[in-house]
C-alpha positions as CSV (number, residue, x, y, z in Angstrom):
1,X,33.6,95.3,91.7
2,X,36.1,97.4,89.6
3,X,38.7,100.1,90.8
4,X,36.5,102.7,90.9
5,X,34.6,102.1,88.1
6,X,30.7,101.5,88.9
7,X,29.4,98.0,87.3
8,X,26.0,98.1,85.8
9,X,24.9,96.1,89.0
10,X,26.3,99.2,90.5
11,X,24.6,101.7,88.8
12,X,21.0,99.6,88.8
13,X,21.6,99.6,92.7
14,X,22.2,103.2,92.5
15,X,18.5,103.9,90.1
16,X,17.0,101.8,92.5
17,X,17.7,104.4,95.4
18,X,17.3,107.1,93.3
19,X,14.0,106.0,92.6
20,X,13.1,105.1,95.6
21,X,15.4,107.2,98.2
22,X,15.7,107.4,101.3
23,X,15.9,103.2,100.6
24,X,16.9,101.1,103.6
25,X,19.5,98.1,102.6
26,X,16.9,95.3,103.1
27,X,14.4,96.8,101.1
28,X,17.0,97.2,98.1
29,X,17.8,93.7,98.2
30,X,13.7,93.0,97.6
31,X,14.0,95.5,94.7
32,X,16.8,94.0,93.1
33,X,15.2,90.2,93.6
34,X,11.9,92.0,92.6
35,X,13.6,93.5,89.0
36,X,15.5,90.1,88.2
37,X,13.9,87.2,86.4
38,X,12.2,84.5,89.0
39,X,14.8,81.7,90.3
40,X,14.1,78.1,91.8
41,X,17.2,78.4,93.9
42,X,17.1,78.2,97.5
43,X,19.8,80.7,97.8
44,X,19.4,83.1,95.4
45,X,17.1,85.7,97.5
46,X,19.8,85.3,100.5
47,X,22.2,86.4,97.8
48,X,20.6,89.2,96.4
49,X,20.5,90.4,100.0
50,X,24.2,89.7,100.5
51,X,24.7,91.6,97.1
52,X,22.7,94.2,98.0
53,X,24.9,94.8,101.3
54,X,27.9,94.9,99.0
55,X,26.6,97.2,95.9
56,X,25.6,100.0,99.3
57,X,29.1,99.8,100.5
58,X,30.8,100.6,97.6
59,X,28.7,102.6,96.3
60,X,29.1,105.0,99.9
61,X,32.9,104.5,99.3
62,X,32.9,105.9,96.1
63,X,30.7,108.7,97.3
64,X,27.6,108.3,95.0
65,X,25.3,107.4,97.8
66,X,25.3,108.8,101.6
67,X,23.6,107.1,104.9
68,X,20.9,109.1,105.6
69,X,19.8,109.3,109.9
70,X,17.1,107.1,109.4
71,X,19.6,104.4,108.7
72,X,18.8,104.3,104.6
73,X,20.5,104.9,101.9
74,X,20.1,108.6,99.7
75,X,21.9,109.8,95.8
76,X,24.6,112.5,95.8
77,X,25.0,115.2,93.2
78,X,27.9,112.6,92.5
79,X,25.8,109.3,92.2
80,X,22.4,111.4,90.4
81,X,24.7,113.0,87.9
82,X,25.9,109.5,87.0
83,X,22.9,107.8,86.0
84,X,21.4,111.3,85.0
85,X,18.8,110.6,88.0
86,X,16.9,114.1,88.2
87,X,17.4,116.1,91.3
């Protein structure tokens, strides 16, 4: 991740909820497998989760996406303008 910079795994983690909002972690982690080419690795579907885990926490830290009460994950004003996600 870069100092406050979003990465473009970032800000395709950030369309996905936009898309998709209110999105719950685990379901963002099938999205992102879901939008990647097909692997034969044993691992690579438990990483995407992991990475998926990782892109929501820094994405809330730099204030583009909030939890919502249902326990998934929603745009800000902040994150939409970014990835000019309509309202």
């Amino acid at each position: 991740m870069s100092d406050g910079y979003p990465t473009a795994a970032q800000k395709e983690a950030l369309r996905l909820i936009c898309d998709h909002e209110p999105m719950p972690a685990h379901r963002l982690a099938g999205e992102l497998v879901a939008t990647r080419r097909p692997s034969t690795n044993p691992g690579y579907t438990p990483a995407a989760a992991r990475m998926a885990g990782t892109l929501v926490w820094r994405l809330q830290a730099q204030g583009f996406i909030v939890e919502t009460p249902a326990g998934g994950w929603a745009t800000t004003a902040e994150g939409r303008a970014l990835i000019a996600c309509p309202a």
